[in-house]
C-alpha positions as CSV (number, residue, x, y, z in Angstrom):
1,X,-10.5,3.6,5.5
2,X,-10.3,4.5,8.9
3,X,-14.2,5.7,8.9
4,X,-14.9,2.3,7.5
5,X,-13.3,0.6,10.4
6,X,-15.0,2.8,12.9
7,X,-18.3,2.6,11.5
8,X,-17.4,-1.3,11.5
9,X,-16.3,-1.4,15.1
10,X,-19.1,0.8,16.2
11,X,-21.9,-2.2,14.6
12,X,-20.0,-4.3,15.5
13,X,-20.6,-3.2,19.7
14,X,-24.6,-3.0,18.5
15,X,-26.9,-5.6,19.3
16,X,-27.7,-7.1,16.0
17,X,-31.4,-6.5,16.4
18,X,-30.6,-2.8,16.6
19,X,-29.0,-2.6,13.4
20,X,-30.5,-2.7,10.3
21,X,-33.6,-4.7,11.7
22,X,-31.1,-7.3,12.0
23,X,-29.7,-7.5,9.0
24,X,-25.9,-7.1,9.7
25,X,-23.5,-10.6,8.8
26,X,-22.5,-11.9,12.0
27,X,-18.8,-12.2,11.4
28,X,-16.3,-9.7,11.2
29,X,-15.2,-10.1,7.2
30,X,-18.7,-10.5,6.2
31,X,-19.6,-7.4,8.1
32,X,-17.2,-5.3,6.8
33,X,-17.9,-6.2,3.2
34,X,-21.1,-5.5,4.3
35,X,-20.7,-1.9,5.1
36,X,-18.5,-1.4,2.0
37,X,-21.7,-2.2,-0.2
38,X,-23.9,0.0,2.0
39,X,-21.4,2.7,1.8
40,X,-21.3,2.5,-1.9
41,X,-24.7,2.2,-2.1
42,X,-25.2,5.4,-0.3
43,X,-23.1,7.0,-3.2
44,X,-24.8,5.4,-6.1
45,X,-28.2,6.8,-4.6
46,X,-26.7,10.4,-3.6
47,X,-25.6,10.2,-7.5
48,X,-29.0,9.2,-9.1
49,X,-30.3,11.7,-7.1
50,X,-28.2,14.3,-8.2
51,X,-28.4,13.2,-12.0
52,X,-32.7,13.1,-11.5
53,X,-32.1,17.0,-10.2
54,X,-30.2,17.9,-13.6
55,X,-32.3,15.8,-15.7
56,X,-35.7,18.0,-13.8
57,X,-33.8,21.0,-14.4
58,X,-33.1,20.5,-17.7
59,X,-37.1,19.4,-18.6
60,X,-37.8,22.1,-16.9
61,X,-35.6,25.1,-18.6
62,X,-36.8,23.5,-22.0
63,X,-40.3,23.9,-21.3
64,X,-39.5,27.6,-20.5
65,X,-37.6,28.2,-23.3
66,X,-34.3,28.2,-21.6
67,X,-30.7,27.3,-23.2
68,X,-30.2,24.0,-21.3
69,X,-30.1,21.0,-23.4
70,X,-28.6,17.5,-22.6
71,X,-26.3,17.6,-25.7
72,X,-24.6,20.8,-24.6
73,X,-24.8,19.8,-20.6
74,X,-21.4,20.0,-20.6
75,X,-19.8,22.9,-22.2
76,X,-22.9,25.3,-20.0
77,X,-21.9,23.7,-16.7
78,X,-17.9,24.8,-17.6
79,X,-19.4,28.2,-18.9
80,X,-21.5,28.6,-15.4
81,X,-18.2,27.3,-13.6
82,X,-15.9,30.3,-14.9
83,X,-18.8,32.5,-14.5
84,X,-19.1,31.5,-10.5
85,X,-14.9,31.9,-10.2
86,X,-15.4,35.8,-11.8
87,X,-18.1,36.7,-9.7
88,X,-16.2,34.8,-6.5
89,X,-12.9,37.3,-7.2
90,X,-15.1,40.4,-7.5
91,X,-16.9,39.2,-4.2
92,X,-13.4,38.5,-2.7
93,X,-12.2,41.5,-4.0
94,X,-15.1,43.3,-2.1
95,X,-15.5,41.5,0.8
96,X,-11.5,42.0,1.5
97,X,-12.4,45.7,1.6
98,X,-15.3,45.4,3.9
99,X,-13.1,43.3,6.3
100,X,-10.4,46.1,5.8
101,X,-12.8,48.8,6.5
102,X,-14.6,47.0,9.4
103,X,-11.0,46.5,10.9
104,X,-9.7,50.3,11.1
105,X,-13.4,51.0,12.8
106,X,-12.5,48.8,15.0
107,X,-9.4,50.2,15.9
108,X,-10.4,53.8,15.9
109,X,-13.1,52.2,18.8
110,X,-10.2,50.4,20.7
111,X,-8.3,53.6,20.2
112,X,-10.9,55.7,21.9
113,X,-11.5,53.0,24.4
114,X,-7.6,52.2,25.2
115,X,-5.7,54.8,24.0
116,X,-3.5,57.4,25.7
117,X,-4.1,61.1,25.3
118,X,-7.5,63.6,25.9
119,X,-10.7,62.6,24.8
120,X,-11.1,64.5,21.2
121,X,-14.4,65.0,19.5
122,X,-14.1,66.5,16.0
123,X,-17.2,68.4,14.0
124,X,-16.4,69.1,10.3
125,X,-16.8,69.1,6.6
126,X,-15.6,67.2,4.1
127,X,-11.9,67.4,4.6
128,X,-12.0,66.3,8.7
129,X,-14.4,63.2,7.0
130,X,-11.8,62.5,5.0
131,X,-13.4,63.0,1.4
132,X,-10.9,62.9,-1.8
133,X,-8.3,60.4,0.3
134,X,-7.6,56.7,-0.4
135,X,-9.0,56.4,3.5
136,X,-10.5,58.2,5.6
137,X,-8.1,57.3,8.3
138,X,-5.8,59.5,6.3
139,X,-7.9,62.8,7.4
140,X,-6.0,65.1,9.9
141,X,-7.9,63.9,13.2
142,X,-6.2,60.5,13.0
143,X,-2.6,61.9,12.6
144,X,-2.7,63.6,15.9
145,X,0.3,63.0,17.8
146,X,-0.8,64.2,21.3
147,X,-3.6,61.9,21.4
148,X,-5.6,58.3,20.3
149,X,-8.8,58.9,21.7
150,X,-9.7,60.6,19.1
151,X,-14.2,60.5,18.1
152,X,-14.9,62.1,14.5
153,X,-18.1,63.3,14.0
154,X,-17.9,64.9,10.5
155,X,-19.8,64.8,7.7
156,X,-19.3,64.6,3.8
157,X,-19.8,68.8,2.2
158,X,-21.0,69.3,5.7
159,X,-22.9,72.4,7.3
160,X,-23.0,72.8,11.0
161,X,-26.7,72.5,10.9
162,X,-27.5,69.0,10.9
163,X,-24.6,68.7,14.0
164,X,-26.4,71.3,15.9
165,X,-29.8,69.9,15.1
166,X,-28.9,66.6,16.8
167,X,-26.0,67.1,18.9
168,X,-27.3,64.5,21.3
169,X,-28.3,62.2,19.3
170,X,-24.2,62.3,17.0
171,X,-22.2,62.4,20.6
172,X,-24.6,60.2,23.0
173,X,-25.5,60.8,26.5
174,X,-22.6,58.2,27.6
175,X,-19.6,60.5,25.6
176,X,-17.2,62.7,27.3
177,X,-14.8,65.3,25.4
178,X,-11.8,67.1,26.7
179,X,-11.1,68.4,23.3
180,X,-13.3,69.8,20.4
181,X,-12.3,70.6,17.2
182,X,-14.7,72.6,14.8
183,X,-14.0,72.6,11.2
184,X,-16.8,74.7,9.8
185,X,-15.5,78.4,9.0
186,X,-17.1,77.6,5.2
187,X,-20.3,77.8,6.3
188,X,-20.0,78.7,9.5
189,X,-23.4,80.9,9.0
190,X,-25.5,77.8,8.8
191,X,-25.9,77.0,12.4
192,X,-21.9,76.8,14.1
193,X,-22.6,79.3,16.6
194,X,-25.8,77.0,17.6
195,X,-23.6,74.1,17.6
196,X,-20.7,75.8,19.4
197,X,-23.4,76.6,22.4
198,X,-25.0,73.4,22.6
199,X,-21.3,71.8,23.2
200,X,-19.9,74.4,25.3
201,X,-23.3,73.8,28.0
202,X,-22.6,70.0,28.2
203,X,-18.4,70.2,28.1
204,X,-18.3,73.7,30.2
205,X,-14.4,73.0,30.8
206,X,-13.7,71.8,27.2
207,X,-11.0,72.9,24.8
208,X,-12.1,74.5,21.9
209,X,-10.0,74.5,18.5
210,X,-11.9,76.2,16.0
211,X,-10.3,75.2,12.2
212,X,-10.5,77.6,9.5
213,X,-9.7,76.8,5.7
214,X,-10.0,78.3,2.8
215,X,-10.3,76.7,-1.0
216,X,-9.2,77.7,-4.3
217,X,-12.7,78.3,-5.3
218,X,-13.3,81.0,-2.5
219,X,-10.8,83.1,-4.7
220,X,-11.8,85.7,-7.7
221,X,-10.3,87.7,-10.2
222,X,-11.3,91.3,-11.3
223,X,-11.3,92.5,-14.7
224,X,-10.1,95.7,-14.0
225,X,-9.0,97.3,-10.6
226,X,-12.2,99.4,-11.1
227,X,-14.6,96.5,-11.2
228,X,-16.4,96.6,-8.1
229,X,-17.9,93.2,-8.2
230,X,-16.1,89.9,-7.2
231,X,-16.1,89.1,-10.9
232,X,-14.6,85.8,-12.2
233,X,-14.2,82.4,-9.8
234,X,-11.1,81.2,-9.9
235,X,-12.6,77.5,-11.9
236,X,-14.5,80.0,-14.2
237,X,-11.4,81.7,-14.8
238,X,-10.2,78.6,-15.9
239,X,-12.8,77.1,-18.0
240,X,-12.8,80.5,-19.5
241,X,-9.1,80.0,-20.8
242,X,-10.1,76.5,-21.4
243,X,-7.0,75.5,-19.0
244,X,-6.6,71.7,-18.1
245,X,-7.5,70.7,-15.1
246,X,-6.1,67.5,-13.3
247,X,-7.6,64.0,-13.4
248,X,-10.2,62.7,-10.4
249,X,-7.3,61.6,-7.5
250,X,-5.3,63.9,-8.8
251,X,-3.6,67.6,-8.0
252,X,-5.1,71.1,-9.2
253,X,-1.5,71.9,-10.3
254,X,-1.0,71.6,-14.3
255,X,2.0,73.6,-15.8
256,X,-0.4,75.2,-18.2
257,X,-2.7,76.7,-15.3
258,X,0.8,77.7,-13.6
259,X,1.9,79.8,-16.2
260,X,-1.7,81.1,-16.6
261,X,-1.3,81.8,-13.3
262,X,1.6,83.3,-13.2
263,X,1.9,85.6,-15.9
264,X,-1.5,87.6,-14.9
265,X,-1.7,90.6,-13.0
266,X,-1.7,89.9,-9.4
267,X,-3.5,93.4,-8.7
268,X,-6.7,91.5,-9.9
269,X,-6.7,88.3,-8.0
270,X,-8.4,88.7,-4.6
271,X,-10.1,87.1,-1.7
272,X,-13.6,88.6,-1.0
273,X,-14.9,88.4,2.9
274,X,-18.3,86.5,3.8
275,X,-19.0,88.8,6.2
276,X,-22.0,86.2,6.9
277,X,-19.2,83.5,8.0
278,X,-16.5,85.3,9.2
279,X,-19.6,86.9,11.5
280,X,-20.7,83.5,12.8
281,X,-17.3,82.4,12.9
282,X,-16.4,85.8,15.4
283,X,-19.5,84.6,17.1
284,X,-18.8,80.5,17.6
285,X,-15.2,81.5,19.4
286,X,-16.9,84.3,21.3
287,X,-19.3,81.7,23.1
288,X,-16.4,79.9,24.1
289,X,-13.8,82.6,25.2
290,X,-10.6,83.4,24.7
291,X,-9.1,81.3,27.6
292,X,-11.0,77.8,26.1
293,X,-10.8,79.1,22.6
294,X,-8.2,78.8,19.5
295,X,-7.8,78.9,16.3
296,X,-6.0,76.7,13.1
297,X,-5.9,78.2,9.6
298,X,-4.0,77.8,6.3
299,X,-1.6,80.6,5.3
300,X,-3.3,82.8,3.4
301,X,-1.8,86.2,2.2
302,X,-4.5,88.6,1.7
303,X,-2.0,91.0,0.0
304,X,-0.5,88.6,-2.1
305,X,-3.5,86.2,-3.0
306,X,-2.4,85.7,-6.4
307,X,1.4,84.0,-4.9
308,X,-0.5,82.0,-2.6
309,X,-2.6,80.3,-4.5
310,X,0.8,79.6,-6.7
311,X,2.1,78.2,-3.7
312,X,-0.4,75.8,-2.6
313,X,-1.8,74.6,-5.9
314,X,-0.9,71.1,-5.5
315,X,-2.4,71.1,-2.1
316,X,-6.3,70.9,-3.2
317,X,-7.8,67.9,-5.4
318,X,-8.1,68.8,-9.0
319,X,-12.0,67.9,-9.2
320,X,-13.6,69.6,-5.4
321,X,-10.4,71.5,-4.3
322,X,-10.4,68.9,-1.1
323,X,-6.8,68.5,0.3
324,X,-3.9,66.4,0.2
325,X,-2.6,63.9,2.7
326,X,0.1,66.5,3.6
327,X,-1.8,69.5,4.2
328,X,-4.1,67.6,6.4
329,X,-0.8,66.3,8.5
330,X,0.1,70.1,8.5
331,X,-3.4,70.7,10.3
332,X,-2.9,67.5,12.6
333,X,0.7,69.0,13.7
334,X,-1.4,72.9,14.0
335,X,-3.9,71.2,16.2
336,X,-0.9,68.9,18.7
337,X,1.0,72.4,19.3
338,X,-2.0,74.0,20.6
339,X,-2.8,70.6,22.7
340,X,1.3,71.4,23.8
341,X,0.3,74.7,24.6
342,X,-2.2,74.1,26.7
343,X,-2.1,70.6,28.1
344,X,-4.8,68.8,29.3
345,X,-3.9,66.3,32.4
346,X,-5.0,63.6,33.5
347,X,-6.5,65.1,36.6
348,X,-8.6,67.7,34.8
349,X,-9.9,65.4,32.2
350,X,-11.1,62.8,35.6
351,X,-12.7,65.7,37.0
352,X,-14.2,67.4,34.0
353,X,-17.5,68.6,34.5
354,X,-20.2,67.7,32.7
355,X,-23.1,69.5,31.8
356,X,-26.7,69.7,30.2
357,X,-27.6,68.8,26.0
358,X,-31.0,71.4,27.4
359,X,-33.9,70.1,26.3
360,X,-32.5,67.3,23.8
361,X,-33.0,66.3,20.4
362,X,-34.0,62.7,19.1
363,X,-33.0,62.1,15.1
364,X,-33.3,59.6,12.8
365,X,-31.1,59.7,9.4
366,X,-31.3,56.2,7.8
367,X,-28.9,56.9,4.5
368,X,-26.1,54.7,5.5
369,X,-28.5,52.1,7.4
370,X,-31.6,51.6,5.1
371,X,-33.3,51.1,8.1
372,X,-36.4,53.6,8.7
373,X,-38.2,53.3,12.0
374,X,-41.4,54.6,11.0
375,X,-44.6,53.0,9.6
376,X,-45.3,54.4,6.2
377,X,-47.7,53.8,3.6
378,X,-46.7,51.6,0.1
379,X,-46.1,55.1,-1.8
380,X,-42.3,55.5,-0.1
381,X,-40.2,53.0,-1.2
382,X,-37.0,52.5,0.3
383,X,-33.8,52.6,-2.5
384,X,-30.3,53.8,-2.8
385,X,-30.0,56.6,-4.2
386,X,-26.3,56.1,-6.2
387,X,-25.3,52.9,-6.9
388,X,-22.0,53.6,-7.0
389,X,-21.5,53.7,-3.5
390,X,-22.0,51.5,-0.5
391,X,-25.4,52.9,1.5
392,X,-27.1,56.6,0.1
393,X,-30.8,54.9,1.1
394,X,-33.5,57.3,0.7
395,X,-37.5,56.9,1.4
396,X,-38.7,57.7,-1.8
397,X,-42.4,59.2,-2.7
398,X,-43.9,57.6,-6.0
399,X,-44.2,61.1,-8.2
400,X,-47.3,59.9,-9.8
401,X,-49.2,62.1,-7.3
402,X,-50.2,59.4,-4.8
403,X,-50.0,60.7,-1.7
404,X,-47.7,59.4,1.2
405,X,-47.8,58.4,4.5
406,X,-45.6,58.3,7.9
407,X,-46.7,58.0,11.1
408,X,-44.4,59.2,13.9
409,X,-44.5,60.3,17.3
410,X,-43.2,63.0,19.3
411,X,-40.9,61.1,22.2
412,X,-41.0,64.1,24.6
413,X,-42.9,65.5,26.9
414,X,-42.8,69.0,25.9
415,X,-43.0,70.8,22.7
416,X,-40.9,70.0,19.8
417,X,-40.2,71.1,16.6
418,X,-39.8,68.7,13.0
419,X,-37.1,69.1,10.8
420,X,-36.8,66.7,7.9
421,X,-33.6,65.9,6.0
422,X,-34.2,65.5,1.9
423,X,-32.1,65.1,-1.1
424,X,-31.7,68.1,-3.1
425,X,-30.0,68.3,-6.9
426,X,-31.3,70.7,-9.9
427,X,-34.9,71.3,-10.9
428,X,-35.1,68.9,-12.6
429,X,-34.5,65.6,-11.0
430,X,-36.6,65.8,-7.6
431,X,-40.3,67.7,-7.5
432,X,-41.7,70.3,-5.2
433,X,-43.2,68.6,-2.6
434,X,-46.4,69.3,-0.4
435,X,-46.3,68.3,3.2
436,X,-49.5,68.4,5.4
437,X,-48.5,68.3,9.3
438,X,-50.5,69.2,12.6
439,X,-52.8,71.2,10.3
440,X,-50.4,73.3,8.6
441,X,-49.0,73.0,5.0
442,X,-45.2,73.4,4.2
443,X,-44.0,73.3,0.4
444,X,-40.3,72.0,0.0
445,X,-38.5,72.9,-2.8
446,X,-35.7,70.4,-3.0
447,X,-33.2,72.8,-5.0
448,X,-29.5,72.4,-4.4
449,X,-27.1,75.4,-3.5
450,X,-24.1,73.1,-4.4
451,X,-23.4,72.3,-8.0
452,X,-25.6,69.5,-8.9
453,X,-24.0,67.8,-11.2
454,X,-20.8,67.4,-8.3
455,X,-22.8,66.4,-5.7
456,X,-26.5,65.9,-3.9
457,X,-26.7,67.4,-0.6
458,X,-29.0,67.0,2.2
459,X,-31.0,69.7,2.9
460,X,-32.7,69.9,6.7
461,X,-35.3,72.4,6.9
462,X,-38.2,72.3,9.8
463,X,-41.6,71.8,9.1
464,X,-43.9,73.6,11.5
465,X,-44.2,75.5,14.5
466,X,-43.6,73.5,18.1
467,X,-46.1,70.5,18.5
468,X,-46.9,69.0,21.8
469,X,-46.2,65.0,22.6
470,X,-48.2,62.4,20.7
471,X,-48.8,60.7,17.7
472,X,-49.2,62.3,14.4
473,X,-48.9,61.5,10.5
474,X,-46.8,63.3,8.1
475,X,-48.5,63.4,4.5
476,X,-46.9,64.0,1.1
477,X,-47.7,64.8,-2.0
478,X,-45.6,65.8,-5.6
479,X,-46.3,68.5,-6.9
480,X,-44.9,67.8,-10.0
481,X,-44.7,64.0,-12.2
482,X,-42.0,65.2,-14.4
483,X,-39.1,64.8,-12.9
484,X,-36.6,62.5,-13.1
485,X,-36.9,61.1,-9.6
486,X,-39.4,61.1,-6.7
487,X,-39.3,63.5,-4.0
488,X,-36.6,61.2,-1.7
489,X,-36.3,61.1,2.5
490,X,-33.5,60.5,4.3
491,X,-34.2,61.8,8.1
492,X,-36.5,62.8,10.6
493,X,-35.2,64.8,13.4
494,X,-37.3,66.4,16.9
495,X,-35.5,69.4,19.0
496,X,-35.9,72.7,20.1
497,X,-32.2,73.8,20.0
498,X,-31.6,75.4,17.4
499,X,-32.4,78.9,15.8
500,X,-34.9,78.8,12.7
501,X,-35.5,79.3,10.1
502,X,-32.6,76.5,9.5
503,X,-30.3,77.1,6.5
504,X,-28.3,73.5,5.5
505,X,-27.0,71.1,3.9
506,X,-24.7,68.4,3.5
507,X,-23.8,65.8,1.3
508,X,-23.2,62.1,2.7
509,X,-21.3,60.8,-0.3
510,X,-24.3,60.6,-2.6
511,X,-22.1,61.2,-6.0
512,X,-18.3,61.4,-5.4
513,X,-16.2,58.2,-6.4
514,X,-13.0,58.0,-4.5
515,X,-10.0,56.9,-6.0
């Protein structure tokens, strides 16, 4: 009512010649009645309208053979109108997480922005990302108590390799770290003692805390004392016994595997040395020193391998041995007495020095973006690669044989070598791929080290030797059309930091559902 008597009072002040070509009743009752009929008039027309769309719709949808018909107008529109509230709750449902997870990234930014404490940067695998927990927020590098600046650079079933490859590019020209924390002892071979050098030249006065785990599947057990191979896994052992494992979300401990456990001879459980990781490992902390360098690690009794893994059974996931909420707090609490130990003040963090990235990297990984910033011909089609989770895109190559095309350039002025980052499973599902570049043919054999049917890593592996600055195009061609999938792309990356040949891979949540 009271937009009726505003629109009246408003034609009212017009000149009647400006309203309605001079139409409007020239006293005040007749001119409101007026308005009412144009009002409902408006509404009638707005309805007709409305009624003429459904009746279109309805022609229309018969013609094609649709299920619309007048008679049943009704009872579809209600069916459509529940249909619209489901799919509304599940986009609720979904777009409440996405706000959730949008706010903790924005205060893990605030916290590094505004927060008290050193500036931490942490390089890791799957645990330091967070992997198996109902948030990554839950992973050890946000329960540090001596600081809130706090930057994590991991990646899921990482490798050092890709970090090292384009530590630039992760940390930024505009980032300074009082603190590093390296969680790679698992495959420390694959690149940490490039990626502990590259960090240690551009944070010269840096702390360096170098975290070492160990998993249940690193463990093996001997037939006899004689035997002078590893012999059985520990999960062979128990798929060999047929012992239950744990639900997905769920501990490794079962009382069955327990008492498995327990009654065995102890003399046959051991923990065999990677002499290639414990090598690297020795090598990492030796770049650093003794004075910037220390170490975190999990208890583990070498003599007594067998009681240990008793002890901490309910400390791994069931499904990838990844650890529980509290274990990860234990390594927070590790991590805040060596920050105790050796205090950082405010003084020395101002005055830090900063240093040189050498001669740079530039890298481009589009699986969480879908956003690749090359040209490339119609044969790579962008597409997620599981649809269970949020982002996995891959630049996927048609396996029919059609050869594809992208067209990059070299940024720098200098030599540079290409690596490219690909999705590797079993034989099976992604083909042996050709790939012509500056002349010189490479053949990638996307096989996975990692059990395929747990997860998909990355693999990074460089193409060619050092090419100058320009433009060039990168051509590719299957090698076999039987496989499941097409050969799939998910980075380019340009350095010369890193040692080759390049051994890596990691796993950016392509198959794991978190509970």
């Amino acid at each position: 009512r009271s937009r009726l008597t505003m629109m009246a009072t408003t034609a009212q002040g017009l000149p009647r010649t400006n309203t309605m070509a001079g139409l409007t009743p020239p006293d005040k009752k007749s001119r409101r009645k007026w308005i009412m009929s144009l009002v409902a008039l408006v509404v009638f027309m707005g309805t007709a309208m409305r009624n003429t769309n459904s009746v279109n719709y309805e022609t229309q949808d018969s013609q094609q053979g649709g299920v619309f018909r007048s008679s049943s107008r009704q009872q579809t529109m209600q069916q459509q109108q529940r249909m619209l509230e489901t799919e509304n709750l599940g986009f609720d449902s979904q777009q409440e997480n996405l706000e959730e997870q949008q706010r903790q990234e924005q205060e893990e930014q605030e916290r590094v922005l505004y927060g008290s404490g050193p500036r931490i940067g942490v390089f890791g695998e799957s645990d330091s990302w967070g992997a198996g927990l109902s948030s990554k927020f839950e992973a050890y590098p946000y329960h540090l108590a001596s600081s809130t600046k706090i930057t994590n650079y991991a990646f899921y079933n990482a490798g050092p390799n890709y970090a090292s490859v384009c530590t630039e590019t992760l940390v930024g020209d505009d980032t300074m770290l009082d603190v590093i924390v390296l969680e790679h002892y698992l495959r420390a071979a694959e690149g940490l003692v490039d990626l502990t050098r590259r960090l240690k030249a551009r944070y010269p006065q840096a702390t360096f805390i170098f975290v070492k785990l160990w998993k249940p599947w690193m463990i093996y057990r001997k037939s006899s004392l004689e035997q002078i191979e590893n012999g059985e896994r520990f999960d062979e052992w128990m798929t060999r016994l047929q012992l239950p494992k744990g639900q997905p979300g769920q501990t490794l401990y079962t009382p069955e595997l327990y008492d498995a456990l327990k009654n065995d001879d102890a003399s046959l459980w051991h923990m065999p040395v990677d002499y290639n990781a414990e090598a690297a490992f020795k090598q990492a902390m030796d770049v650093v020193g003794p004075e910037k360098g220390h170490l975190v690690t999990l208890h583990m009794d070498k003599d007594n391998v067998q009681q240990t893994l008793l002890d901490q059974l309910q400390d791994y996931d069931s499904l990838y041995g990844l650890l529980n909420p509290h274990v990860h707090n234990y390594i927070a609490h590790q991590i805040d007495e060596v920050l105790t130990k050796h205090p950082i003040t405010e003084d020395e963090s101002a005055n830090a020095p900063i240093g040189t990235w050498g001669n740079g990297d530039s890298c481009h990984l589009w699986f969480e973006t879908g956003s690749c910033p090359f040209t490339h011909s119609d044969a790579f089609q962008m597409a997620q690669h599981s649809q269970d989770m949020e982002g996995n895109y891959v630049l996927e190559l048609s396996n029919d044989g059609e050869e594809g095309v992208i067209e990059i350039d070299n940024p720098f002025e200098t030599e540079r070598r290409l690596f490219l980052s690909y999705i590797t499973s079993d034989g099976e599902s992604h083909p042996k791929t050709q790939v012509m570049f500056a002349g010189k043919e490479t053949i990638i054999d996307p096989q996975s080290a990692v059990d395929p049917k747990k997860v998909h890593p990355i693999k990074t592996t460089p193409v060619t030797n050092l090419v100058g600055p320009g433009s060039y195009k990168l051509k590719f061609r299957s090698l076999d059309t039987s496989t499941k999938y097409g050969f799939r792309l998910v980075g380019l990356s340009w350095t010369d930091e890193v040692s080759v040949p390049l051994l890596h891979e990691f796993s950016p949540l392509m198959e794991i559902k978190f509970r």
